[in-house]
Phi, psi and omega in degrees: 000341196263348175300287196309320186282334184289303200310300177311299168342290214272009162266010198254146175237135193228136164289159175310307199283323167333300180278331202264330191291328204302140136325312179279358175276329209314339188267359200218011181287327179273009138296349175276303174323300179295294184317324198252128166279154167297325175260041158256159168239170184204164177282149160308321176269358149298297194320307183308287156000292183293334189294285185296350158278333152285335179295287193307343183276129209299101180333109178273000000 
C-alpha cells in the first residue's frame, strides 16, 4: 500500500508559494521566484528538474 501512496504523492501538484514556502527549498527560493510562474502548479520533480537545468547551465 505505501507504493500507491508514495506514487500518488509524487504526482500531487503545488503553486509556486508552496515551493518557496517549502523548508527543503530554502536555499533556492528566490531562484524559484524567478523560475516557477504563479499561475502554475507543478510536481516535485518539475521543480527538481528546473532547478537543476539552472543550476547545469553555463555562466555567461
Amino acid at each position: 500500500m505505501s507504493g500507491l501512496a508514495k506514487q500518488t504523492e509524487k504526482q500531487t501538484r503545488y503553486g509556486k508559494s508552496a515551493f518557496i514556502r517549502a523548508p527543503e527549498y530554502a536555499k533556492d527560493r528566490l531562484l524559484l521566484e524567478v523560475l516557477l510562474d504563479e499561475s502554475r502548479t507543478y510536481t516535485k520533480e518539475e521543480v527538481d528538474s528546473l532547478l537543476s537545468e539552472w543550476k547545469a547551465k553555463e555562466v555567461q
